[in-house]
VMD Tcl script that draws the C-alpha trace (Angstrom):
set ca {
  {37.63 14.62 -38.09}
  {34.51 16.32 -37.78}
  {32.42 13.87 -39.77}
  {33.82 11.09 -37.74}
  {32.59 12.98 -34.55}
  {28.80 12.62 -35.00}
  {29.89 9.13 -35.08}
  {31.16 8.74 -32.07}
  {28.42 10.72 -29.81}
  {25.72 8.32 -31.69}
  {27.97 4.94 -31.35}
  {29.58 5.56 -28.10}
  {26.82 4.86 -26.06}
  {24.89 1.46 -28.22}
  {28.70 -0.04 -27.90}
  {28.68 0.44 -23.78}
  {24.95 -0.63 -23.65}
  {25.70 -4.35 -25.92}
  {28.74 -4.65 -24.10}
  {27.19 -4.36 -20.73}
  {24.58 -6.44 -22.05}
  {26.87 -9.35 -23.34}
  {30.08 -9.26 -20.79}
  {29.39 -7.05 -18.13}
  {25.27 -7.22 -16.86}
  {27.17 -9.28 -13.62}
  {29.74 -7.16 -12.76}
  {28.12 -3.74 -11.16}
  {31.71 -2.27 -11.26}
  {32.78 -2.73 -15.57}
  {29.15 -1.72 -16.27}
  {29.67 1.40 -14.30}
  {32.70 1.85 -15.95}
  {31.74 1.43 -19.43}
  {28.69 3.58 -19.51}
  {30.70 6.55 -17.97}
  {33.43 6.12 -20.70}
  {30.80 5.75 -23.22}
  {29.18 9.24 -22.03}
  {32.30 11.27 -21.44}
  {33.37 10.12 -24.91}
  {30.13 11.43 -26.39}
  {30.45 14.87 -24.03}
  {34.26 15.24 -25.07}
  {32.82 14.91 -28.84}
  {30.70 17.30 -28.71}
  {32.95 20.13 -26.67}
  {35.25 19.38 -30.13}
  {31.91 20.23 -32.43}
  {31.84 23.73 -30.62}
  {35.46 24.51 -32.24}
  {33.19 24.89 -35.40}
  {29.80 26.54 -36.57}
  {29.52 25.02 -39.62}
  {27.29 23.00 -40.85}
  {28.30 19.02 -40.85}
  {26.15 16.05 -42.66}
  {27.03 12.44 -42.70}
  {25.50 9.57 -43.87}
  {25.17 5.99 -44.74}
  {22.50 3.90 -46.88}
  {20.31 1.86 -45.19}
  {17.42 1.71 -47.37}
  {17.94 1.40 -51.34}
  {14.97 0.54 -53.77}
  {16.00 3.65 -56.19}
  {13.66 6.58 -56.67}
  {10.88 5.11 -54.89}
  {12.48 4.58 -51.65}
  {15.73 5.26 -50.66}
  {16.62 5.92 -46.64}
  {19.84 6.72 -45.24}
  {21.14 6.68 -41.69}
  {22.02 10.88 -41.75}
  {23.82 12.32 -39.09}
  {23.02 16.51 -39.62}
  {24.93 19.10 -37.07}
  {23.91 22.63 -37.21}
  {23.12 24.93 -34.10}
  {20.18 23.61 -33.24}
  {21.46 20.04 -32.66}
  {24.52 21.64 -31.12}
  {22.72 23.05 -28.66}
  {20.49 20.17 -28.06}
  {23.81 17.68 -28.10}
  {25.40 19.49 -25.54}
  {22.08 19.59 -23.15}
  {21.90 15.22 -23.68}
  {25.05 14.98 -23.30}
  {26.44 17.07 -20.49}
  {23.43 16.38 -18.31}
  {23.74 13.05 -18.98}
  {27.40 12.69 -17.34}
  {26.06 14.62 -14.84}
  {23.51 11.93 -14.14}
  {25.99 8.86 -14.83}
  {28.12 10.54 -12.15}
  {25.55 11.34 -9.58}
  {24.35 7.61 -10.28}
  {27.35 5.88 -9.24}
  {26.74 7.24 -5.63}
  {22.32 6.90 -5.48}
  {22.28 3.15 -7.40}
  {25.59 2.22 -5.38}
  {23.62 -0.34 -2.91}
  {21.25 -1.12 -5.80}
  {20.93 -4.74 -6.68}
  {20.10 -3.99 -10.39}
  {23.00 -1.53 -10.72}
  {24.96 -3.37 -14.26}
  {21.40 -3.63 -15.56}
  {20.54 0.41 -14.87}
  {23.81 1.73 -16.23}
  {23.32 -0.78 -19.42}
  {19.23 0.96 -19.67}
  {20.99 4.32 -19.25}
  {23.46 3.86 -22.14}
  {20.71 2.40 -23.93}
  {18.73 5.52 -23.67}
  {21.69 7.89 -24.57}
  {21.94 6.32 -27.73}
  {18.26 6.69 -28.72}
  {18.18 9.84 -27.65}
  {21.33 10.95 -29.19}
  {19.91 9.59 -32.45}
  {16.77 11.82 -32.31}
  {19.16 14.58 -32.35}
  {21.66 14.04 -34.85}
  {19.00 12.44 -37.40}
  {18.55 14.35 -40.41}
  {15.36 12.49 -41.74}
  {12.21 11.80 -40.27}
  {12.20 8.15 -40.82}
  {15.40 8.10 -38.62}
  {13.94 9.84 -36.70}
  {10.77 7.88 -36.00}
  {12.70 4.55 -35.09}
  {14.91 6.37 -32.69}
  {11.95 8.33 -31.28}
  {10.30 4.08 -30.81}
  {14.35 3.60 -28.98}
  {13.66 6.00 -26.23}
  {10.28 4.97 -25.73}
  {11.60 0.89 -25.08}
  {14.40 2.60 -22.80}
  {12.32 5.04 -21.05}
  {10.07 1.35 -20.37}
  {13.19 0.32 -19.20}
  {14.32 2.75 -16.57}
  {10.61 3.98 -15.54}
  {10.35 0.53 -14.19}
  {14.06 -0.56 -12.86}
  {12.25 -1.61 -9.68}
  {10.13 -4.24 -11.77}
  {8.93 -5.93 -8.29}
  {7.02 -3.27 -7.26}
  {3.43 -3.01 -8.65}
  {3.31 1.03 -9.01}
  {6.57 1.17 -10.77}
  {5.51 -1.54 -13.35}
  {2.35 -0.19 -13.82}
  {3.69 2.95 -14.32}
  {6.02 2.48 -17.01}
  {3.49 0.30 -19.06}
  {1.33 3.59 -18.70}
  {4.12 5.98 -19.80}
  {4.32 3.26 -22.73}
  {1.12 3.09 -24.44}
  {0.12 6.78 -23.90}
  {3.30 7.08 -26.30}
  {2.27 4.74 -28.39}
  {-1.14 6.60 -28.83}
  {1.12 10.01 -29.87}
  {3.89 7.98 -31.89}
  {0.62 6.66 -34.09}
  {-0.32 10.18 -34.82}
  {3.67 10.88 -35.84}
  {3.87 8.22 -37.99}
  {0.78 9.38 -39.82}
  {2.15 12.44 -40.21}
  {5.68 10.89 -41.56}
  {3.53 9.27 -44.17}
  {1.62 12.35 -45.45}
  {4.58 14.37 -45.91}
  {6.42 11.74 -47.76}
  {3.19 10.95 -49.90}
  {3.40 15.04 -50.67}
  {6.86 15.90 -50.66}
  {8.67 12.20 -51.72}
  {11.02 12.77 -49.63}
  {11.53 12.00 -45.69}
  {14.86 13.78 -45.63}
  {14.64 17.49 -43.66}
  {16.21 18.95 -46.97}
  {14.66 17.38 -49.51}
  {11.37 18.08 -47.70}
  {12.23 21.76 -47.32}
  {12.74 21.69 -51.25}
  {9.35 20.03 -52.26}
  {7.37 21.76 -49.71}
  {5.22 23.58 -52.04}
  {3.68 20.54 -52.90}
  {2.47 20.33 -49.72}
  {1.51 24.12 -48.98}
  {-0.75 23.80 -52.25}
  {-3.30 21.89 -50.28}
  {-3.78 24.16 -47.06}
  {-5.53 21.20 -45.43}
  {-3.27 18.75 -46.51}
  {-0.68 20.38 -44.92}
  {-3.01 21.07 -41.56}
  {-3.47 17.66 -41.10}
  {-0.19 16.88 -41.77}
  {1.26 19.47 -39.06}
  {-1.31 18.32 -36.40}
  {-0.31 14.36 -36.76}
  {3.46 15.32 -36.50}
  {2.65 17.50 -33.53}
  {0.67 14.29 -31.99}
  {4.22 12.96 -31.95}
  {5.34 15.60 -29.39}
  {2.01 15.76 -27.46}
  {2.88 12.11 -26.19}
  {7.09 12.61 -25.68}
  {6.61 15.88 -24.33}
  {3.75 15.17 -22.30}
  {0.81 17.46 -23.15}
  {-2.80 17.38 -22.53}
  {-4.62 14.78 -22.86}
  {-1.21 12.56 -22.90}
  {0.02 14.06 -19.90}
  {-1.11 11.39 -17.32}
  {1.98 9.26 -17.74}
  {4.54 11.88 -16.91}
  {3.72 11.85 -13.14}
  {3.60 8.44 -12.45}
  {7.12 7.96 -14.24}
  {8.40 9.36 -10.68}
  {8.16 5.88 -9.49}
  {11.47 5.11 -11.48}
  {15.39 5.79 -9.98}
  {15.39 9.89 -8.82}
  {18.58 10.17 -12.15}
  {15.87 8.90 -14.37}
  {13.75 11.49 -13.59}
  {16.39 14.05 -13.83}
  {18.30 12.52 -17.37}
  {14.64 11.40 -19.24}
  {11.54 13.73 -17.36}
  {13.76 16.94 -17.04}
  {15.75 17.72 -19.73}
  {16.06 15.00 -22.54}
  {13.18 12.82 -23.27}
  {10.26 14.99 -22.59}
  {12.44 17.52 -24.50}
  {12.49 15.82 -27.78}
  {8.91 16.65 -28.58}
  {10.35 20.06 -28.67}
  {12.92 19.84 -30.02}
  {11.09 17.85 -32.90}
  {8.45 20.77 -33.20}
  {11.67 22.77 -33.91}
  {13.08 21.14 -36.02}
  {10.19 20.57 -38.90}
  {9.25 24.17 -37.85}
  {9.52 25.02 -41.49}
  {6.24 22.40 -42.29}
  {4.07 24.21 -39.30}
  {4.75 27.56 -40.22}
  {3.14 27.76 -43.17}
  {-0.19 26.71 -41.30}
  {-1.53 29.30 -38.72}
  {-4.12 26.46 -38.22}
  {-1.76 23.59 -37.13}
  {0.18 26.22 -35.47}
  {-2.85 28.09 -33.31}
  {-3.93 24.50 -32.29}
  {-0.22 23.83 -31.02}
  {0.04 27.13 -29.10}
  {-3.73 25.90 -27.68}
  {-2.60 22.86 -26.10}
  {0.57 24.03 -24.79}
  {-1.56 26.96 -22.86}
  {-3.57 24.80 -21.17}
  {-1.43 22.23 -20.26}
  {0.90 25.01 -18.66}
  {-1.95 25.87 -16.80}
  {-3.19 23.08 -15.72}
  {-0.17 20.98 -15.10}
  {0.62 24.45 -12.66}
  {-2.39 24.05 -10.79}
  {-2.00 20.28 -10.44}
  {1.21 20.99 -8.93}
  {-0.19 23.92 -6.11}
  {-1.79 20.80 -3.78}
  {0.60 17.78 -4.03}
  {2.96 16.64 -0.88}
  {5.85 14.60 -2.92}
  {8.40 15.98 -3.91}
  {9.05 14.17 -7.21}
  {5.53 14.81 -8.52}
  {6.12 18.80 -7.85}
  {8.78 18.59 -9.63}
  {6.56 16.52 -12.69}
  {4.08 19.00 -13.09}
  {6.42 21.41 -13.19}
  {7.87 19.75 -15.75}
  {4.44 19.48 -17.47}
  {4.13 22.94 -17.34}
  {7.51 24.75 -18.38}
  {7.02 21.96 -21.68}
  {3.33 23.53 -22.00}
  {5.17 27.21 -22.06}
  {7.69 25.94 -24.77}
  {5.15 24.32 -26.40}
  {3.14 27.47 -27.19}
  {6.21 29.40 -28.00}
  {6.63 27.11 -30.60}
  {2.53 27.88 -31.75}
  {3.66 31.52 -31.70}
  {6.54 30.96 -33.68}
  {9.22 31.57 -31.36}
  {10.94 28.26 -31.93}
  {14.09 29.60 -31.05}
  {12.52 31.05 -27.71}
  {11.29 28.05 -26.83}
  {14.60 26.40 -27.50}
  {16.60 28.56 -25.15}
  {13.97 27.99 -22.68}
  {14.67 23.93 -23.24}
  {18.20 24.83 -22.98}
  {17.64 26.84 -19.38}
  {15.38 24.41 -18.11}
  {17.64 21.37 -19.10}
  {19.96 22.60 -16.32}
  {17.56 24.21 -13.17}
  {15.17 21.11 -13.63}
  {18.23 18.64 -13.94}
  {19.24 20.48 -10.45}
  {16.10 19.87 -8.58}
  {15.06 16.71 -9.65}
  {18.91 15.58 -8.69}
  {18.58 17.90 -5.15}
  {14.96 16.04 -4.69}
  {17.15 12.75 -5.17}
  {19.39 13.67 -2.84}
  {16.71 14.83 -0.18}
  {15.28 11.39 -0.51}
  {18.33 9.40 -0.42}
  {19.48 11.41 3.02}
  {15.67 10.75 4.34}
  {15.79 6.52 4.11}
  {13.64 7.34 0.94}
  {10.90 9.91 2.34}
  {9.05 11.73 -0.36}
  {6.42 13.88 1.48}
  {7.28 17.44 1.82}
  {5.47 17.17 5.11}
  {7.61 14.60 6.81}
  {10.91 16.90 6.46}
  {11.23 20.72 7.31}
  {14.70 22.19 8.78}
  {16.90 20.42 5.91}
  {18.18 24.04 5.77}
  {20.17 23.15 8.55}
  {21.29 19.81 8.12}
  {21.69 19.39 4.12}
  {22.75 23.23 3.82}
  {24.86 22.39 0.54}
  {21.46 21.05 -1.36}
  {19.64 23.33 0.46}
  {21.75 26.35 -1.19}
  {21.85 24.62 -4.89}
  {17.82 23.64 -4.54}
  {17.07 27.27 -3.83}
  {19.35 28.42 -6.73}
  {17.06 25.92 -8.95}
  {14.34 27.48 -7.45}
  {14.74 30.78 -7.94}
  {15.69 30.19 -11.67}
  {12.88 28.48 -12.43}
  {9.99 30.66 -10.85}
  {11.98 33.40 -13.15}
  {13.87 35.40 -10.51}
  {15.73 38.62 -12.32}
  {19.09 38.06 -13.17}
  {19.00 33.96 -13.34}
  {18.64 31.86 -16.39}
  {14.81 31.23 -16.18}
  {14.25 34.78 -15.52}
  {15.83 35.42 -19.67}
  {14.08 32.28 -21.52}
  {10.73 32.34 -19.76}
  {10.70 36.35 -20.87}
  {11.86 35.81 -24.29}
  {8.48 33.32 -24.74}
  {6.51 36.18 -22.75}
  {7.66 38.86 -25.54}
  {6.95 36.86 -27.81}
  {3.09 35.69 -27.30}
  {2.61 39.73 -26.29}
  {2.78 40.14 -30.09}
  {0.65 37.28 -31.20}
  {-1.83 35.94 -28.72}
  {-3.72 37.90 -25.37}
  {-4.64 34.44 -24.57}
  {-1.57 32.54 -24.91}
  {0.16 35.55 -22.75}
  {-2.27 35.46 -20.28}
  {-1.87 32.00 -19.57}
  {1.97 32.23 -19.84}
  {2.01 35.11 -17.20}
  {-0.70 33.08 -14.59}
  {1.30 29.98 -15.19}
  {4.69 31.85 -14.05}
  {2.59 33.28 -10.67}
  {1.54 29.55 -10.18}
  {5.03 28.26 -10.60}
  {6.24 30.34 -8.08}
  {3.78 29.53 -5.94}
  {4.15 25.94 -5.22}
  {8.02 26.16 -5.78}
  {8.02 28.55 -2.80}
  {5.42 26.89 -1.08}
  {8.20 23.35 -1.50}
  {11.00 24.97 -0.15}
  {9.45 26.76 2.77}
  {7.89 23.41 3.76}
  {10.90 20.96 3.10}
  {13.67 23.30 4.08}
  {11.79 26.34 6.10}
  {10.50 25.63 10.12}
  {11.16 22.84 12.25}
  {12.27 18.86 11.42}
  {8.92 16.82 11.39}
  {10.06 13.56 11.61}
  {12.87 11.81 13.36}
  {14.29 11.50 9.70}
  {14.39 15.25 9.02}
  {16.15 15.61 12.33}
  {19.03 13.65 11.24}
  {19.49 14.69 7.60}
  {22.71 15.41 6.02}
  {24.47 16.33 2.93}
  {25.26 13.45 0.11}
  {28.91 12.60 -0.98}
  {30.76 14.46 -3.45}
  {29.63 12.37 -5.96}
  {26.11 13.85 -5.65}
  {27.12 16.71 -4.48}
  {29.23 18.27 -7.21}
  {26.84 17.93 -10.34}
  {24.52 20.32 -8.30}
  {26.89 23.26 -7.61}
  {27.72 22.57 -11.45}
  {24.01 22.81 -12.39}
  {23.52 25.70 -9.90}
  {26.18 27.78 -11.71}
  {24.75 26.68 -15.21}
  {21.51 27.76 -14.02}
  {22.25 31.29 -13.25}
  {24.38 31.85 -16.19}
  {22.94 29.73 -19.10}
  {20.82 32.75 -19.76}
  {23.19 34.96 -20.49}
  {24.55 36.66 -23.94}
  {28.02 35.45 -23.35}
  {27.42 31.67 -22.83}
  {24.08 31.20 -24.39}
  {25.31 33.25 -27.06}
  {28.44 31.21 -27.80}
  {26.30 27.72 -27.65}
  {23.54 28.98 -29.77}
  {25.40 30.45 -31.93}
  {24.69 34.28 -33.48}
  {22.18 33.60 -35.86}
  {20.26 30.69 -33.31}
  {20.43 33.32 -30.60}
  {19.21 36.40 -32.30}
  {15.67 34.63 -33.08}
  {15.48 34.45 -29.87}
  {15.17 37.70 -29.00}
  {13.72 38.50 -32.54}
  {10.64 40.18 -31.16}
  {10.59 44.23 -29.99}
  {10.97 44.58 -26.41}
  {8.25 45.61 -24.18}
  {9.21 47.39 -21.18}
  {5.84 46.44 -19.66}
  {5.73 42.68 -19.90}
  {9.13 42.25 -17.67}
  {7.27 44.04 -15.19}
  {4.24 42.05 -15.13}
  {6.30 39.05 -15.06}
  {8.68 40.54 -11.84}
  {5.49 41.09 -10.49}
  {3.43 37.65 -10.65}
  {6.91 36.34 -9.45}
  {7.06 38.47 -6.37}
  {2.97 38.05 -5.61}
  {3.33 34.05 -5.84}
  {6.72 33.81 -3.78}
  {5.27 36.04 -0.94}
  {1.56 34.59 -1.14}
  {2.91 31.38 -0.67}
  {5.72 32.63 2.28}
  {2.96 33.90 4.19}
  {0.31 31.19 3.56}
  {3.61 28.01 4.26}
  {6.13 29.75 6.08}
  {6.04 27.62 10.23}
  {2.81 25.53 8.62}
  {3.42 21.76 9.65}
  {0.12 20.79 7.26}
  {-1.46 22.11 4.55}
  {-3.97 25.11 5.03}
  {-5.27 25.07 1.77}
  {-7.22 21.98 0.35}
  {-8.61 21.89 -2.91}
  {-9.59 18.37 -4.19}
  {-10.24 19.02 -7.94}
  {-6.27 20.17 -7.87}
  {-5.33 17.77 -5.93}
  {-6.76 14.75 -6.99}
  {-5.73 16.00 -11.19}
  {-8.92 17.65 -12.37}
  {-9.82 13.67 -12.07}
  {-8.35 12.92 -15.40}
  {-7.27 10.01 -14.34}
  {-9.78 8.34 -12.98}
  {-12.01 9.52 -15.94}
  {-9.43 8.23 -18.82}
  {-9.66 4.65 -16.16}
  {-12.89 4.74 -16.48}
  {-13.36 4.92 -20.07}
  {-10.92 2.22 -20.25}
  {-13.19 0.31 -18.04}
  {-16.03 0.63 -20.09}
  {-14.65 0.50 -23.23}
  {-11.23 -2.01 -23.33}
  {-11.95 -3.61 -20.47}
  {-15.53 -4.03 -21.58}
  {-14.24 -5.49 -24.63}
  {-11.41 -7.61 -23.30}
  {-14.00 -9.28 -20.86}
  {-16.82 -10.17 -23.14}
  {-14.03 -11.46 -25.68}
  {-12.92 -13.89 -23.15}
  {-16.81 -14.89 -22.07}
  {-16.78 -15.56 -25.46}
  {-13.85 -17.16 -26.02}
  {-14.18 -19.58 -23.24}
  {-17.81 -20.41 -23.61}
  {-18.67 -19.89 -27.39}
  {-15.84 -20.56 -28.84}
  {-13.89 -23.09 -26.60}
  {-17.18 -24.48 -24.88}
  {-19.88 -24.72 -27.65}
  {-18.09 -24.92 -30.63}
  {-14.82 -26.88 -29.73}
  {-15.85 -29.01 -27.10}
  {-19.22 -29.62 -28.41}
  {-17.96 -30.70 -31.63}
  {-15.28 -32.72 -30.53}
  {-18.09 -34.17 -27.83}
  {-20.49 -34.71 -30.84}
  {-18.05 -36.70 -32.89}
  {-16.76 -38.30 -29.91}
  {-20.12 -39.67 -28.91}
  {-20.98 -40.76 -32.68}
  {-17.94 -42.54 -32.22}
  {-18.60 -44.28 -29.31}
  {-21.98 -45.04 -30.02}
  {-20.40 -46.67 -33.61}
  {-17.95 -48.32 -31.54}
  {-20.34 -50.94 -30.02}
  {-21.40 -52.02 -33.25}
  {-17.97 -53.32 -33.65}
  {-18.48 -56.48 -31.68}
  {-16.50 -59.18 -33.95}
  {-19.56 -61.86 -33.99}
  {-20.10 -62.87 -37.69}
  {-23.94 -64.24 -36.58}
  {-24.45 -60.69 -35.24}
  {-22.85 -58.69 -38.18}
  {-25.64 -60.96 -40.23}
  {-28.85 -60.10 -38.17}
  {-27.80 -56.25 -38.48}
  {-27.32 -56.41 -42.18}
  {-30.32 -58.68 -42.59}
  {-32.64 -56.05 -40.19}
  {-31.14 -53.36 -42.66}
  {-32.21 -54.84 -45.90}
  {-35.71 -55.61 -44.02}
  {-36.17 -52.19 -43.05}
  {-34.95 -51.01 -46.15}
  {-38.20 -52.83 -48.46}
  {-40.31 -51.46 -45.64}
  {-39.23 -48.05 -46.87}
  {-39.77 -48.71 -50.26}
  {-42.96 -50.34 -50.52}
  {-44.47 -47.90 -48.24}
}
mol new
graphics top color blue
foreach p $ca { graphics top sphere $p radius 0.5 }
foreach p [lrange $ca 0 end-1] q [lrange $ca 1 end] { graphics top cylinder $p $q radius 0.2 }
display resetview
């Protein structure tokens, strides 16, 4: 039974998305229908896996060319995926359910639910895989299905733009990860997480070797998980359905990157290099992703560079070696993000589709169940004591205490900034008076919405805790976690930058009805954008235009066309020579043989 198990959580999910595709992509009802059954089955599944801690493999060959090659389709549960199964999965039926109700009126409904199954089953696959190479092409799967759902609404320009950017700045990372795939099978000769973990001191015999190695598989997770400089495409995803956001951009997709850091943790330990360069970029974009977030006015993007940043915190828990810190802050996250994103979506759906914070105020009043459940997300996520963010975000704290003054620092200013602007979001969307007509008459969503976020409210004040953490985790998972000694003094400080941003922000928002603070270089990105668009400009587009000058002139003008003109001419001119008069056939051949002597005897 349990080896048939990881078979139905992977399978469930590609059998609802071709049947949807084949019998069902015209009937918005059976579509809805199948991808529910196909996720519940896959949740259900995994609830049974809990029943045991050991460790289960499966497999099948796919690939057999003998000892040079041979690939197998390896299915691998241990804690880790357990605890990563049961975050895809159960905030996945969340997000099914939830979608039944927000994609309802939606003319592309079959077509959405077929996308989401499609995703669930690439996703699912990252999970279970026990290679890398099975990895890889499941890691490609979510990146087509992500395409998919970032642009649902196809028609409209920013949403098709949009996902084509959140594709090829994932194709730029997933380069990097293949490389890396490649180097460690040229070391090790193996793909497969074991048989790499058995030959890995052929690659920890070359330091930089293995460097390189770590810092192409890590370029992997800088694209998924949206890091600097790969970050830009994270935002703009917003533009896609309000459950995309919450199932991909919250707590699955953007998660695998690390996830994926956790799982080959064994190759980047070995290499403080690889693994000071990881904890690096995860600072920074924590930072900067925080202070992105402190001036924007939609709701959705808040949310995104949140999202950017809490992945830049687990990020450098994984350079400080605190995988498993990290992990329970993925874990955490999965569910208070999941909440918001969902309690943005139903904001937005109440609000005929309004985004900008500054067009609502008063929802208290008139949306008091999301109003309760988006402040529960709120406060778990800017780390208030005694709710799940307040346990994860410390355990990464403790842990970069020990290794880096740097990496804590930024942790600790990136937990004032988060609660900053998540305070500064709720006074101004829920705090003061209505706005706008729309605020005015705003009201809470059917039960159907409803529901998932008083289920993610209560998993987001006690997913941090000993006794359910603990029992997900597992004993050995969850003790990493809080490997390192505690320091009395660094839940302090982080009480403290969480009480100076939440009252800073009170008293700068609290009755505002526009912004008092403006600062352009946060607001407009640090102009990253608009830099990376105009290196593209000058470099690809440059490229791309003088390629077609050349191509239409050169190529097709001169060197097609005049050819063809040349020999078309010749032709013509030949042709009147061809004028079927036997006298006239004779002078020609007589003026030839004339002009010919004349030649010669001069």
């Amino acid at each position: 039974m349990e080896t048939s198990l990881p078979w139905i959580i992977l399978l469930s999910p590609l059998a609802s998305a071709v049947l949807i595709l084949l019998f069902a992509h015209r009937s918005k009802p059976l579509s809805v229908l199948l991808s529910l059954t196909a996720v519940f089955a896959a949740f259900g599944s995994t609830l049974l896996l809990f029943s045991s801690h050991s460790v289960v493999q499966t497999s099948a060959t796919w690939i057999d060319l003998g000892p040079a090659l041979h690939l197998t389709i390896g299915l691998k549960i241990d804690a880790l995926t357990r605890v990563m199964l049961l975050v895809v999965t159960g905030i996945g039926a969340l997000v099914h359910v939830y979608s039944t109700v927000y994609m309802a009126e939606d003319d592309g409904k079959a077509r959405f639910f077929g996308s989401l199954s499609l995703f669930m089953f690439s996703m699912l696959g990252i999970v279970l895989a026990d290679n890398l190479a099975m990895m890889f092409i499941f890691w490609e799967l979510v990146g087509v299905s992500s395409f998919l759902l970032i642009g649902h609404w196809f028609t409209k320009p920013s949403a098709a733009k949009a996902a084509n950017k959140a594709f090829l700045a994932n194709r730029v990372g997933d380069f990097g990860f293949m490389s890396g795939i490649l180097l460690v099978w040229a070391a090790t000769g193996s793909v497969e997480f074991a048989g790499i973990q058995e030959n890995l001191a052929k690659l920890t015999v070359n330091p930089s070797l293995l460097t390189l190695a770590g810092l192409c598989l890590f370029c992997g997770a800088v694209g998924k998980s949206a890091q600097v400089p790969l970050h830009v495409w994270l935002p703009d995803a917003m533009e896609g359905p309000t459950p995309v956001s919450a199932l991909i951009h919250a707590a699955t997709m953007v998660a695998a990157g690390v996830y994926m850091l956790a799982r080959i943790f064994f190759i980047l330990e070995p290499s403080p290099v690889a693994l000071g360069v990881i904890a690096a970029v995860g600072a920074v974009t924590a930072v900067l992703a925080a202070l992105m977030a402190t001036q924007q006015d939609d709701i959705k993007r808040i949310l995104a560079y949140s999202t950017l940043s809490q992945l830049g915190l687990m990020v450098a828990g994984i350079g400080v070696g605190a995988w498993g810190a990290s992990m329970f802050h993925l874990f955490t996250h999965a569910f208070f993000k999941a909440l918001l994103f969902l309690g943005s979506g139903a904001v937005i759906h109440a609000l005929h589709h309004e985004q900008n914070i500054w067009k609502m105020g008063g929802l208290r009043r008139t949306m008091p169940k999301t109003f309760i459940t988006f402040v529960i997300g709120t406060l778990a996520l800017t780390g208030t004591p005694g709710l799940a963010g307040f346990f994860s975000k410390d355990a990464i704290l403790l842990a970069a205490w020990h290794k880096s003054a740097f990496i804590f620092g930024a942790a600790l200013f990136t937990s004032l900034l988060t609660a900053y602007y998540m305070t500064r979001l709720v006074v101004v969307a829920f705090f003061g008076e209505a706005w706008t007509p729309n605020a005015k008459h705003g009201h809470d969503c059917p039960p159907a919405m409803t529901v998932p976020l008083m289920i993610l409210a209560v998993l987001s004040v006690i997913s941090g805790y000993k006794f359910f953490a603990g029992s997900i985790f597992g004993e050995e998972l969850f003790h990493s976690v809080h490997a390192a000694e505690h320091v009395s003094l660094v839940p302090i400080l982080a009480v403290s930058v969480f009480s100076i941003g939440t009252a800073g922000a009170w008293f700068l928002y609290n009755g505002r009805s526009k912004d008092p603070v403006k600062i352009p270089l946060f607001r407009n990105k640090f102009y990253i954008d608009e830099l990376y668009a105009s290196l593209i400009a000058g470099t690809q587009d440059l490229l791309a235009s003088f390629s077609s000058w050349f191509d239409h002139f050169i190529l097709d003008g001169v060197i097609v066309r005049g050819i063809s003109g040349l020999t078309w001419g010749v032709g013509y001119t030949l042709r009147l020579l061809q004028f079927s008069n036997l006298q006239g056939y004779a002078f020609l051949f007589g003026t030839g043989v004339v002009i010919l002597f004349y030649m010669l005897i001069k």
